[in-house]
C-alpha positions as CSV (number, residue, x, y, z in Angstrom):
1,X,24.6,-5.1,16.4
2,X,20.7,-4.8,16.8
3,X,17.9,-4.1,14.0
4,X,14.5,-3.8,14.4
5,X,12.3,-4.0,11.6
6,X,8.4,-3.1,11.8
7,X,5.4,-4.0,9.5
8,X,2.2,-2.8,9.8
9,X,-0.6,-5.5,8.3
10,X,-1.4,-8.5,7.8
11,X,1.6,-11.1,6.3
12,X,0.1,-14.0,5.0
13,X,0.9,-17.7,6.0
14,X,0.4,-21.1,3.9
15,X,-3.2,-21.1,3.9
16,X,-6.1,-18.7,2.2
17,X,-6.9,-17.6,-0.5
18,X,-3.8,-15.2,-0.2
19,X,-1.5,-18.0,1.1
20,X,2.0,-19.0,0.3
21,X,0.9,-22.4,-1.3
22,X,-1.3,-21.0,-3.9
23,X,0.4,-17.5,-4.5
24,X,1.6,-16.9,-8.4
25,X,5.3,-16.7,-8.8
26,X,4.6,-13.1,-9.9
27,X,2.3,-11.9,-7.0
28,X,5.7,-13.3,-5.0
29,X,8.2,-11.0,-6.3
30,X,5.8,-7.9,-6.1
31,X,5.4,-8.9,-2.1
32,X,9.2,-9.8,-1.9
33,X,10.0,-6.6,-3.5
34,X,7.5,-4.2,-1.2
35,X,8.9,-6.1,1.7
36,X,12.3,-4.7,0.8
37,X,11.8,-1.5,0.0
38,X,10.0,-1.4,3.3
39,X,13.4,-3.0,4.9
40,X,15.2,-0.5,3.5
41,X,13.7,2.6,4.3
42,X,14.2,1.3,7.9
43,X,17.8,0.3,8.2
44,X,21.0,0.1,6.6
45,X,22.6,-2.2,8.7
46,X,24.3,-4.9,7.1
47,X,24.8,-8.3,9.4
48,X,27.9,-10.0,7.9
49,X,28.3,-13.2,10.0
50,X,25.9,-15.5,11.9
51,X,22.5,-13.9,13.2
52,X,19.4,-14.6,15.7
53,X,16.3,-13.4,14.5
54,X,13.1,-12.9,16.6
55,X,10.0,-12.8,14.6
56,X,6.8,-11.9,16.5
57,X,3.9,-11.3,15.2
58,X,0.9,-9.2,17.0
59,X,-2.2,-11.0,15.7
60,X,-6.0,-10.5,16.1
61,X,-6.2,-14.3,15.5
62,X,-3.4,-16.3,16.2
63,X,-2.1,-18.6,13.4
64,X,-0.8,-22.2,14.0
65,X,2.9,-22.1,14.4
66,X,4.0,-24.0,11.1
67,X,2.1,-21.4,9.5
68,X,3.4,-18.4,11.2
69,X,6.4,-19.7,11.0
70,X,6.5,-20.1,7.2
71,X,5.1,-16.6,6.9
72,X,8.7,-15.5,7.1
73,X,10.0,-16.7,3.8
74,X,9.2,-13.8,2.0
75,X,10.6,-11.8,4.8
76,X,13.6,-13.6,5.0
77,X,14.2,-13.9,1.2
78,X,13.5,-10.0,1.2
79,X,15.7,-9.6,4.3
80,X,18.6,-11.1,2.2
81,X,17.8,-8.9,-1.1
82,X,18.2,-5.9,0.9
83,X,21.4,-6.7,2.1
84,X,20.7,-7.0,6.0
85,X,21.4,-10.4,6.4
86,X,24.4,-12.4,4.4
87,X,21.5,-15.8,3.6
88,X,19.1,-17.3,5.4
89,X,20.4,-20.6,5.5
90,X,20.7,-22.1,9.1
91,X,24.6,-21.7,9.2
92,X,23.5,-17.8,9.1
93,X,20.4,-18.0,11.2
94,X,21.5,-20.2,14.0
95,X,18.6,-19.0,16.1
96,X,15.0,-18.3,14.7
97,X,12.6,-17.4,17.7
98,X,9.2,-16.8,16.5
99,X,6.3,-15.7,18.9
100,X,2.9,-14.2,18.3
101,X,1.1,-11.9,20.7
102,X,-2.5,-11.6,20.8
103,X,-3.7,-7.7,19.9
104,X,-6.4,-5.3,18.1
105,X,-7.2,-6.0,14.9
106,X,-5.9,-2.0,14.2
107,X,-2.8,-3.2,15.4
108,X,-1.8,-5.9,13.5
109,X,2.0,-6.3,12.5
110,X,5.0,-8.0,12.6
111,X,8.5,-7.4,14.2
112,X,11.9,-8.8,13.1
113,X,14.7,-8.4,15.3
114,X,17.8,-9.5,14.2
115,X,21.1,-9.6,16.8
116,X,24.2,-10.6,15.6
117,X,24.8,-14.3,17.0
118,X,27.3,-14.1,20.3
119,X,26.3,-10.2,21.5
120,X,23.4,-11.3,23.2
């Protein structure tokens, strides 16, 4: 099984004003929460076992890739509250691919693909 998930904007990384290392525990669970009712809307697909996910992101400015990469959390911990993915512990993402692609600044988002591990 396949999901694609889209988000239009911005998702912050570790560093900025907005980053992950100085974010308030509650600004966290309003952007977990958004993030999930965004998941949602998109799919119901539920992965049950081990997964691969893909997360690009197309960027204006591209980030250095320890913080692009732990711009995910949220994502991941939302991806897990809405019931697409079983954890995100490594024995359940065996394969985390992220890539960034240079774009507009109009066309900045994010895309999470998730296959189930073995039917790729």
């Amino acid at each position: 099984m396949r999901t694609i998930i889209e988000i239009k904007g911005v998702i912050p990384g570790l560093n900025g004003s907005d980053g992950l290392i100085r974010e308030h525990w509650g600004a966290a669970k309003k952007r977990k929460t958004k993030y999930q009712l965004l998941i949602r809307s998109q799919t119901k697909n539920r992965h049950t076992g081990a997964v691969r996910i893909q997360y690009i992101g197309y960027k204006s400015i591209l980030m250095d890739w320890d913080n692009f990469a732990a711009s995910f959390k949220h994502i991941g911990d939302s991806l897990v509250n809405a019931n697409v993915i079983v954890d995100d512990k490594p024995g359940i993402i065996v394969q985390f691919l992220p890539d960034q692609i240079k774009c507009k600044r109009k066309d900045q988002k994010i895309v999470v693909i998730i296959d189930d591990y073995g039917s790729f």
